[in-house]
N, C-alpha and C positions, 0 to 999 in steps of 0.2 A: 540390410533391409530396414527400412523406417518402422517402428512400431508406435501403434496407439495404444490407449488407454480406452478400454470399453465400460462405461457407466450406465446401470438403468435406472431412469430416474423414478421415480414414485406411481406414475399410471401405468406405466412399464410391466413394473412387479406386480400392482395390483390385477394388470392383464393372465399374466402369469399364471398369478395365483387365480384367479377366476376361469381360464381355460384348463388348468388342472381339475377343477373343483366339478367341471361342465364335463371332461372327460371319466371321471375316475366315477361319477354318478351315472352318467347313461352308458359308460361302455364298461371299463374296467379300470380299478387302480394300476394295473401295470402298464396299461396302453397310456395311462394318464403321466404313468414316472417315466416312460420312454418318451412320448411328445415333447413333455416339460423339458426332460434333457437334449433334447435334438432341435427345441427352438434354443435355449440356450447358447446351445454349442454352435447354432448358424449365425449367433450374435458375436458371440466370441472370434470365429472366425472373421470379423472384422476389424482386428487386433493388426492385421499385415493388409490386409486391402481394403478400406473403406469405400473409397470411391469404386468399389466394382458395382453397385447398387446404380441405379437411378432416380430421378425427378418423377415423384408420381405425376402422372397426366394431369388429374383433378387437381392437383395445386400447381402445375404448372400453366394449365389454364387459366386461372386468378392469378396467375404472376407471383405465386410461394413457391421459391425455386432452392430456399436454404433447409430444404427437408429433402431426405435420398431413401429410399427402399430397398430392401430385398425380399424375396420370396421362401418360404418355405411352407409350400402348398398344403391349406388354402388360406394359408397364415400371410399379414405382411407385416413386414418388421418396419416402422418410419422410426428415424434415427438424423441426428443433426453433427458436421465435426466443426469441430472449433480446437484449431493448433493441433496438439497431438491427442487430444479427445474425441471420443465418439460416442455421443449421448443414445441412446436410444429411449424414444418417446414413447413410442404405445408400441403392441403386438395385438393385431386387430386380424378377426375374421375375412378372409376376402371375399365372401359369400354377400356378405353384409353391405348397406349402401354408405362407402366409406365419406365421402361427403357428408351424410347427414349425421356418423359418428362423428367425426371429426367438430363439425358443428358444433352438435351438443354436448362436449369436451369443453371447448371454447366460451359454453355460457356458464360452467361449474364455478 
């Protein structure tokens, strides 16, 4: 079985870190170290199947089709492969209007 390489790149982590920081403050540090590990580990598990994700709709509507997702509710993971890489971009709220994050990403 073909394996990749899983990279989080810089707004990634900084996501990370920021939904740990949002969990462990309104709910509990342990609910916050179990999330952090279970987004983690749903990124990881794209080490052996990358392509099981999809084309978000919202960039597939504008024609950005080299970005794929996964879910781990109500989280989205957007993530890019290139060879035997799998970058993962951000880990964004799904609540949130991912368009206008994305956007405002875009003008940093």
């Amino acid at each position: 079985m073909k394996r990749y390489d899983v990279v989080f790149d810089v707004s990634a982590e900084d996501d990370l870190v920021d939904i740990y920081r949002y969990v462990a403050t309104n709910e509990s540090v342990e609910k916050a170290d179990k999330l952090f590990g279970s987004l983690r580990s749903a990124c990881k598990k794209l080490i052996t199947i990358p392509y099981r994700g999809h084309v978000p709709l919202e960039l597939f509507e504008v024609g950005v089709v080299e970005y794929r997702e996964i879910r781990y509710k109500p989280y989205r993971v957007l993530y890019s492969i290139d060879g035997k890489t799998v970058k993962v971009h951000c880990i964004l709220d799904g609540r949130r209007d991912i368009q206008a994050v994305l956007q405002e990403r875009s003008m940093r």
